[in-house]
C-alpha positions as CSV (number, residue, x, y, z in Angstrom):
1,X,-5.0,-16.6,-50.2
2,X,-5.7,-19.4,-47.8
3,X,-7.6,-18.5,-44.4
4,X,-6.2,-19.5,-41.9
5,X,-7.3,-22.1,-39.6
6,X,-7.9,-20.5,-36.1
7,X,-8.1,-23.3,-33.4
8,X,-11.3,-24.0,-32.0
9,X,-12.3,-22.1,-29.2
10,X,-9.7,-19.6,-29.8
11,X,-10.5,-15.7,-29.9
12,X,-7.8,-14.2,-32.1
13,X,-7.8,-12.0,-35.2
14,X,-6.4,-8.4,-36.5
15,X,-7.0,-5.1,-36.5
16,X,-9.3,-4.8,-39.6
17,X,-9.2,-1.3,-41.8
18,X,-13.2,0.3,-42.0
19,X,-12.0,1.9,-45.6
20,X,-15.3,1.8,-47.3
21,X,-17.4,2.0,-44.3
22,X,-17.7,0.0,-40.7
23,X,-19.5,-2.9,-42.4
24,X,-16.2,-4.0,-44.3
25,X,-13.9,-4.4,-41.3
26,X,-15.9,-8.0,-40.2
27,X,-15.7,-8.8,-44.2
28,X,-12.2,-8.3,-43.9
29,X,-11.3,-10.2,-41.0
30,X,-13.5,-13.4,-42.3
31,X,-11.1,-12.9,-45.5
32,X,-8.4,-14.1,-43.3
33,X,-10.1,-16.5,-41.2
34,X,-10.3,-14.5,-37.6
35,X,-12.4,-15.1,-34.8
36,X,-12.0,-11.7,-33.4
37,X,-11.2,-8.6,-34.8
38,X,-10.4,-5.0,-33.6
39,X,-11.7,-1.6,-35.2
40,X,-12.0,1.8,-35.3
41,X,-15.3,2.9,-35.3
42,X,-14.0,6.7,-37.5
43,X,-11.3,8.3,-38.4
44,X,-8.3,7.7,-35.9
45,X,-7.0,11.6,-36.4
46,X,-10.0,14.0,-36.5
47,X,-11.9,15.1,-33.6
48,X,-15.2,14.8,-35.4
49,X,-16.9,11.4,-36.1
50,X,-19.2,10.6,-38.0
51,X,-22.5,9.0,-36.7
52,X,-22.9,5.6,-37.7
53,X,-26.6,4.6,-39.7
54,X,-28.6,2.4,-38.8
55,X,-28.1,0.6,-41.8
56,X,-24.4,0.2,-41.6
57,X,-24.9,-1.0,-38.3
58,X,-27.4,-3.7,-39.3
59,X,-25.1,-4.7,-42.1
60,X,-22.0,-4.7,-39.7
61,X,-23.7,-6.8,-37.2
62,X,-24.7,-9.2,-40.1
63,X,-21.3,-9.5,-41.4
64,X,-19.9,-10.3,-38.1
65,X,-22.0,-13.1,-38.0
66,X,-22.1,-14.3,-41.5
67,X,-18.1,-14.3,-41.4
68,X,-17.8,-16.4,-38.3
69,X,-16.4,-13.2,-35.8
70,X,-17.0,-13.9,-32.3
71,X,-16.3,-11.4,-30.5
72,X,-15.5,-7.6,-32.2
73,X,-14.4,-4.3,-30.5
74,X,-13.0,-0.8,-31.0
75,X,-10.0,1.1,-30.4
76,X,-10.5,4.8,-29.8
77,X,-9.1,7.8,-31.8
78,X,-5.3,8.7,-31.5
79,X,-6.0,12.2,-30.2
80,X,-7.6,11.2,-26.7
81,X,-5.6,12.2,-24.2
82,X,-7.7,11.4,-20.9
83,X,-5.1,13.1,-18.8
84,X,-4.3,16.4,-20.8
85,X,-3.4,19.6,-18.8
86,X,-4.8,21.7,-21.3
87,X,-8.6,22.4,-20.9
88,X,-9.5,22.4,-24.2
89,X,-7.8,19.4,-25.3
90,X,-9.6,17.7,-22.3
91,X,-12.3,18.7,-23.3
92,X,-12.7,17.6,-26.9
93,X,-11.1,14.3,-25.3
94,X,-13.8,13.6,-23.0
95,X,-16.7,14.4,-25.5
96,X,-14.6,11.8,-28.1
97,X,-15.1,9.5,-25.5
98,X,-18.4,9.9,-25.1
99,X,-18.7,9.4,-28.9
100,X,-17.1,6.3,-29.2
101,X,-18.8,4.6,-26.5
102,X,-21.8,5.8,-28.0
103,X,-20.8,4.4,-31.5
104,X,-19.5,0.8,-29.8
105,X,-23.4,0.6,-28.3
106,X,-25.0,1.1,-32.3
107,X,-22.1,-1.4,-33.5
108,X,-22.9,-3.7,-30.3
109,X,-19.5,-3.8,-29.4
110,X,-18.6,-4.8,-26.1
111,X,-15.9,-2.0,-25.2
112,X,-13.1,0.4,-26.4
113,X,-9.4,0.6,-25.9
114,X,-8.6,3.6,-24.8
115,X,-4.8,4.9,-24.0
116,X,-4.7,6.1,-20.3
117,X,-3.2,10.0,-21.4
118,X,-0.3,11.7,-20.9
119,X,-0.1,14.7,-18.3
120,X,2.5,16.1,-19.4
121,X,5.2,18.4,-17.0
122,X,1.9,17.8,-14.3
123,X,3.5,14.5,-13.2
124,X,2.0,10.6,-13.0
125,X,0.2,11.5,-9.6
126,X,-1.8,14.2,-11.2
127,X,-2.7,12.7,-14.4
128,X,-4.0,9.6,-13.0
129,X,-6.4,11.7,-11.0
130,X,-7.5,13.4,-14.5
131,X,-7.9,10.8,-16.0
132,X,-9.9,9.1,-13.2
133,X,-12.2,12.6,-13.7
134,X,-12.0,12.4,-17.5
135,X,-13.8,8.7,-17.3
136,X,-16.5,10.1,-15.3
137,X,-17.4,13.1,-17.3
138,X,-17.7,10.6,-19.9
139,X,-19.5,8.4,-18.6
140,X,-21.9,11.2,-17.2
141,X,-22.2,12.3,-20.4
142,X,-23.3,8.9,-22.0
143,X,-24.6,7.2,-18.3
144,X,-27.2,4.8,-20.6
145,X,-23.4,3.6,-22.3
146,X,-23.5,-0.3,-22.1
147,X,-19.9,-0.8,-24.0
148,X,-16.8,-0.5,-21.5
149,X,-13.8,1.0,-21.3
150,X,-10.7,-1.0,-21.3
151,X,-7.3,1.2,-20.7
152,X,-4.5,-0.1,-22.7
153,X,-1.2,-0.7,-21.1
154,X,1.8,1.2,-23.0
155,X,5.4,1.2,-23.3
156,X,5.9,4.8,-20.9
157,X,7.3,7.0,-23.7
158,X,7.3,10.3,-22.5
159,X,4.4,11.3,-19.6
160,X,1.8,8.3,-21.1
161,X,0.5,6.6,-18.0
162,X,0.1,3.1,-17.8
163,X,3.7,1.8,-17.5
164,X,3.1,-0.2,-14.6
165,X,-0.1,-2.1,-13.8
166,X,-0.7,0.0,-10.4
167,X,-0.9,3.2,-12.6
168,X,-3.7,1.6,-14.5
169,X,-5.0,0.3,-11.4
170,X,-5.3,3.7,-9.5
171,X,-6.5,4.9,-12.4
172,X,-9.5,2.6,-11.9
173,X,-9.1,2.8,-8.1
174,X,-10.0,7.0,-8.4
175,X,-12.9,6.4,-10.8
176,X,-16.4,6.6,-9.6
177,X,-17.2,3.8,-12.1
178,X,-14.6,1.4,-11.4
179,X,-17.1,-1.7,-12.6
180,X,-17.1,0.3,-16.7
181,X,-13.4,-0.1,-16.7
182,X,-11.5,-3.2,-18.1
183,X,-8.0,-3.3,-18.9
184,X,-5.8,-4.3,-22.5
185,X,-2.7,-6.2,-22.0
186,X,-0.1,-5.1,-25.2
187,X,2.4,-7.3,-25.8
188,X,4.9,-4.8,-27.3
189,X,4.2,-2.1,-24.4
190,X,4.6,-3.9,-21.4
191,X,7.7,-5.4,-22.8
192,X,9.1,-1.6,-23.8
193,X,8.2,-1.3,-20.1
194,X,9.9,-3.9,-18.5
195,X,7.8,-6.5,-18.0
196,X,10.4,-9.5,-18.9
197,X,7.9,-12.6,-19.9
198,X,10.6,-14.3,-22.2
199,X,11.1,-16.8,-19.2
200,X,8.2,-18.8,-17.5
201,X,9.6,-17.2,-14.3
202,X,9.3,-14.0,-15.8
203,X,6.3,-14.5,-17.4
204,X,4.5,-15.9,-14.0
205,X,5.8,-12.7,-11.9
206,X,4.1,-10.7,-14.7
207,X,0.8,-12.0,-14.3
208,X,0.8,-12.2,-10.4
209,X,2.0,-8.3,-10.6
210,X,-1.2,-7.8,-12.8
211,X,-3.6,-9.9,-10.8
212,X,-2.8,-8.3,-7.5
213,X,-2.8,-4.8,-9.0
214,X,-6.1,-4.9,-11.5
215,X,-7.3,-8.7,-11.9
216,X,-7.1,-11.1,-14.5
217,X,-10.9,-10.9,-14.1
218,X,-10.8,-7.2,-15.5
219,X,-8.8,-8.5,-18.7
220,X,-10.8,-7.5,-21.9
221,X,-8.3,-7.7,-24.5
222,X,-4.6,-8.7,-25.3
223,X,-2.9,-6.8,-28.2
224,X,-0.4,-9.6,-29.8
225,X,2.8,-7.6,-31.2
226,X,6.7,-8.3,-30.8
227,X,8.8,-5.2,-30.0
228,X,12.1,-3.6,-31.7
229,X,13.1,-1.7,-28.7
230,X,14.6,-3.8,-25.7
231,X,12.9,-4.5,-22.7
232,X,12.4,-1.2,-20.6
233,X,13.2,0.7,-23.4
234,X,9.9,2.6,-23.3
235,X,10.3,2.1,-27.1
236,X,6.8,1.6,-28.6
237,X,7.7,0.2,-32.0
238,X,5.6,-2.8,-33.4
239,X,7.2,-5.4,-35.6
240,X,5.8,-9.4,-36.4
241,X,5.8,-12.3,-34.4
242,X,9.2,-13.6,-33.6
243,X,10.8,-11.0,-35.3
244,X,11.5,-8.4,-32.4
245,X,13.5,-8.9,-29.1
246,X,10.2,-10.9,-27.7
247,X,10.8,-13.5,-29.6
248,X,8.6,-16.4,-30.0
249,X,9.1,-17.8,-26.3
250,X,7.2,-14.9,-25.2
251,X,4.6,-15.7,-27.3
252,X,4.7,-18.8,-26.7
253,X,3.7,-18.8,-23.2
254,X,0.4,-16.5,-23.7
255,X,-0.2,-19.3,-26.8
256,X,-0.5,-22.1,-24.4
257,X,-1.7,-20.3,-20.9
258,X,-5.0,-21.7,-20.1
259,X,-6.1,-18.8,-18.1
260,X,-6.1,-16.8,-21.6
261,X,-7.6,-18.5,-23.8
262,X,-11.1,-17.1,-23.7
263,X,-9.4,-13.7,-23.8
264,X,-9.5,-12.3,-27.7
265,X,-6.5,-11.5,-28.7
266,X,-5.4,-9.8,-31.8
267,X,-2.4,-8.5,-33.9
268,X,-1.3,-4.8,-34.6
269,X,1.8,-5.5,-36.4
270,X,3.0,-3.5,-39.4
271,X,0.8,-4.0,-42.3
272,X,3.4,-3.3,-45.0
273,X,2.4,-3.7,-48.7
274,X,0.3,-7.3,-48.3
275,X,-1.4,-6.8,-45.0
276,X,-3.9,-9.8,-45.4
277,X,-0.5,-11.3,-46.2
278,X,1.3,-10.3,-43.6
279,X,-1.4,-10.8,-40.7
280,X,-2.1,-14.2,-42.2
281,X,1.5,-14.8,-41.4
282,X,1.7,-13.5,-37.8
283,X,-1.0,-15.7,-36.8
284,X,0.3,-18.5,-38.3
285,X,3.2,-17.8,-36.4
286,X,1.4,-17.5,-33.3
287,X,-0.9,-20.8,-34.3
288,X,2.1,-23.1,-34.5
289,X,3.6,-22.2,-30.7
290,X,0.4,-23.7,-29.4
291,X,1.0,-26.7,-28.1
């Protein structure tokens, strides 16, 4: 298989699998020729993590530089819910947190993606509120932390907060550590929201909404996917590049937006059978709108 040929300058990659241990997931994304690359730094569905070694995390650090990785960062755990009404779950939420921060300082990494939470039947007002408290317990809890929290904008399913830019940004607004927090733009989620950037008129409202509501200056990450439901579906369902109701014009305005480019992006698409296959595909896709 053929790298591919990421354009100078350019910070884009995948979401590399840590089957083996942590120190595979930069060996993987080399493989495919990525510049950036996203992880989890443990399981994705258990509570309990394991700590990472010392010696994993030397050899992860060397692998991200042998393989030519600029920039590398972590998604948090599935389970996380930052805005749970129940007080256990909340709990074991916030100590995750705390865990995974802790892990993205031994890796180096520069932040995690975090989901905002869902509050269930307590209602958006509420759970923005807990999850503004959530963020500080964890950060009182690790307060020597240096990686970041970035919340990830999602499609609205059910009670998930951050539909809308101004939830994440009151969110951010209630925190008592506003300057931790940093924000990931998804692709497939704000579209499912109904954010309409098929159009350059579109596409230009969308980042004025988001600039006046949390700044492009708070932009950590951009999660590249296309989307199978339609716009304001609130259907969060991945699929490749081109081959959802995006479509490539969506992409390619991000592709060729100046203001982005120092912004790492990578893909979450469906894996399937082949996935240094497939991802090698989507960002050829996404390499060829660049203009």
């Amino acid at each position: 298989m053929k790298k591919v040929k990421i354009p100078r300058g350019r910070l884009l990659g995948v979401h590399c699998s840590i089957a083996g241990g942590v120190a595979n997931a930069p060996l993987a994304g080399a493989e495919i020729g990525c510049t950036a690359i996203q992880l989890f730094t443990g399981s994705n569905q258990q509570w309990r993590a394991k700590p990472i070694l010392r010696a994993d995390a030397a050899l992860f650090r060397e692998n991200v530089e042998a393989g030519g990785i600029r920039v590398a960062f972590a998604h948090a755990m599935y389970l996380i819910n930052l805005a749970a009404p129940d007080a256990e779950i909340f709990k074991k939420s916030v100590k995750a947190m705390a865990g995974e921060l802790s892990r993205a300082d031994v890796l180096g990494l520069p932040f995690v993606i975090v989901h905002p939470g869902a509050p269930k039947e307590r209602g958006a007002a509420w759970g923005m509120r807990r999850a503004a408290e959530a963020i500080g317990r964890v950060f009182d809890l690790v307060p020597d932390a240096k990686a970041k929290i970035a919340l990830e904008t999602t499609a609205g399913a059910g009670s998930s907060l951050g539909r809308t830019f101004g939830e994440i940004a009151s969110i951010i607004d209630a925190s008592d550590t506003p300057g931790r927090l940093l924000t990931c733009f998804d692709t497939c989620h704000a579209f499912a929201a109904g954010y309409d950037f098929r159009t350059g008129q579109g596409y230009e409202e969308m980042w004025r909404s988001f600039d006046g509501a949390i700044g492009i200056e708070n932009l950590a990450a951009i999660h590249l996917n296309d989307c199978l439901g339609d716009c304001a579906s609130r259907l969060d369902r991945h699929t490749h590049i081109g081959k959802g109701r995006i479509g490539l014009e969506g992409f390619r305005l991000i592709m060729n937006d100046r203001r982005l480019t120092g912004i790492p992006m990578v893909l979450e698409t469906p894996k399937g059978d082949s996935p240094h296959r497939e991802d090698s595909r989507n960002l050829n896709s996404l390499i060829k709108l660049i203009s």
